[in-house]
N, C-alpha and C positions, 0 to 999 in steps of 0.2 A: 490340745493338738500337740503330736509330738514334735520336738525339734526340728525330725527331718521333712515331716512334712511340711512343717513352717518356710524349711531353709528351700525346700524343692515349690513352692506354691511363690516365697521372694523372688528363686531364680526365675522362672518361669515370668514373671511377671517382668521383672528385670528386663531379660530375651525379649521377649514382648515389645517394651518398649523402645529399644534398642534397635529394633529389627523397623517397626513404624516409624524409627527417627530416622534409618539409614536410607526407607523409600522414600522419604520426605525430601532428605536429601539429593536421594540419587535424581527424582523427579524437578526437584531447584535446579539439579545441574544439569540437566537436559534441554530445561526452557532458558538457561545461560547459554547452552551450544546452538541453541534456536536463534539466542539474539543474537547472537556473533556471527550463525550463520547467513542470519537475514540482512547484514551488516546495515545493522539500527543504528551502528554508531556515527555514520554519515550521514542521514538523516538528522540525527541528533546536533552535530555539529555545524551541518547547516543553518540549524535552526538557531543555533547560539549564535551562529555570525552573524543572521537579521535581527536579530533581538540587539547585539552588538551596535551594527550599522544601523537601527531605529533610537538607540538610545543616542548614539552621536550626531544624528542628524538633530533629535530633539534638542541639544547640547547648542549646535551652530542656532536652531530655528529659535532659541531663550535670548538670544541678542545680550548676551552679559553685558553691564556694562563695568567695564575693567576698567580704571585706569592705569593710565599707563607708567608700567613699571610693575603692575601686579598682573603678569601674564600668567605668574605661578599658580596664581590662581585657580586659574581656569585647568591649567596641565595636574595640577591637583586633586582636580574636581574631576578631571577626565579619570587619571591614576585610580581614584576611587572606585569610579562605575567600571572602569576593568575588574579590581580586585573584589566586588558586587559580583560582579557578573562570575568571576572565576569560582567564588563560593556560591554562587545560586545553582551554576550549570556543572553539576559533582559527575561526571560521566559514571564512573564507580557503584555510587553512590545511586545511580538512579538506572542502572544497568540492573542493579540487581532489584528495586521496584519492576522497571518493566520484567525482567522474569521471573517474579513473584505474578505480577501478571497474569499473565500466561501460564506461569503454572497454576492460577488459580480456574480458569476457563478450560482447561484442555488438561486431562487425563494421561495417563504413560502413554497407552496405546496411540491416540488423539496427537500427542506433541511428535512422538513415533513418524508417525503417515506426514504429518504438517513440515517435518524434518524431510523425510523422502521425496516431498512435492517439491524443496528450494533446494534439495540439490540435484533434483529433474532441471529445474528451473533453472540453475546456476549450468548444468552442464547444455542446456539449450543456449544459454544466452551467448555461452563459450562458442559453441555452434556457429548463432549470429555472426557474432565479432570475426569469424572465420572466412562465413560467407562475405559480410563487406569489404573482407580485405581482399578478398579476392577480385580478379579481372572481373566476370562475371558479378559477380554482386557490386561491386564501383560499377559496372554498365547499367545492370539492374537499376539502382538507385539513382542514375541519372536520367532513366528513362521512365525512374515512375509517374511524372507528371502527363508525359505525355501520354504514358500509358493507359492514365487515367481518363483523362481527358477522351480519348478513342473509344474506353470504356464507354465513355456519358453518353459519345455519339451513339453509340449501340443501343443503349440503353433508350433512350431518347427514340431511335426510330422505333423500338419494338412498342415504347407506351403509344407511339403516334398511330401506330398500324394495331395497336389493342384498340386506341379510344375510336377508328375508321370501324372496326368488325365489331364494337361495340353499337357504335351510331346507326349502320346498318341494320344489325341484327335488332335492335329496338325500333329501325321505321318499320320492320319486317313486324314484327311482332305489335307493334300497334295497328296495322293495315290490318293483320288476320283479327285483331279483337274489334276494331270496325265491320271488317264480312263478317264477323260471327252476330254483333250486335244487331247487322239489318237482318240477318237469319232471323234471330230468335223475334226480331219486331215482324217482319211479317208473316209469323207464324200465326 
């Protein structure tokens, strides 16, 4: 084979790969704009502060027995399970797991739309937050109980007045299959 087709069959391959690593890429950083957008990382942080507050509770519920003068001990041992916890819970570090994630489940197009839904979603919540703060929506939401509640009465009389033209309509219908049944017997 000649040189150049050598050198034009390397580039090409080269390009190639290049081009597959930059969608790889571009598609990483998509499902990265995902997690941010979906602000995973409150969740995430949530979740470290009961893991936090379950391991210190476990800490009080060990009844150490210290004596006294070796309190350090214990502030030691706490020191620890913070700096545990701070290398367990890598935000970084597991940001870019969860969107390896997602980018492994969900396609360009897929992550695309999945993006267009949460910031539909973000600009409704926006909405929300709008409406509660207003006159209206503070009245709104002090009146949903009762609103509800007016509801149930409603609700409630129409089941009462189905189950009445129910009960009806069945002694009705069982009277006609009694006249139908002395029909057909003194036939």
């Amino acid at each position: 084979m000649p040189a150049i087709k050598k050198i034009a069959v390397i580039s090409v391959a080269c390009l190639t790969f290049a081009a597959t690593a930059y969608a790889a890429d571009r598609h990483l950083e998509r499902a990265m704009e995902l997690v941010d957008m979906m602000d995973i990382q409150s969740l995430y942080t949530n979740q470290r502060a009961a893991v936090v507050s379950n391991l210190q509770a476990r800490v009080q519920d060990a009844n150490l027995a210290v004596p006294d003068g070796y309190s350090e001990l214990v502030t030691g041992f706490v020191a620890e399970l913070e700096q545990i916890t701070d290398e367990s819970f890598d935000w970084e570090k597991d940001k870019l797991a969860i969107a390896e994630m997602y980018s492994d489940h969900f396609d360009e197009r897929e992550l695309r739309d999945v993006m267009e839904f949460q910031e539909k979603r973000l600009e409704w919540e926006e909405e929300l937050r709008k409406f509660e703060a207003s006159e209206v929506g503070r009245k709104y939401a002090e009146s949903a109980i009762k609103l509800k509640q007016e509801y149930d009465v409603i609700t409630a009389r129409r089941v009462a007045e189905l189950q009445m033209r129910f009960n009806q309509a069945l002694t009705r219908i069982r009277a006609q299959s009694a006249e139908a049944a002395e029909v057909v017997a003194a036939q």
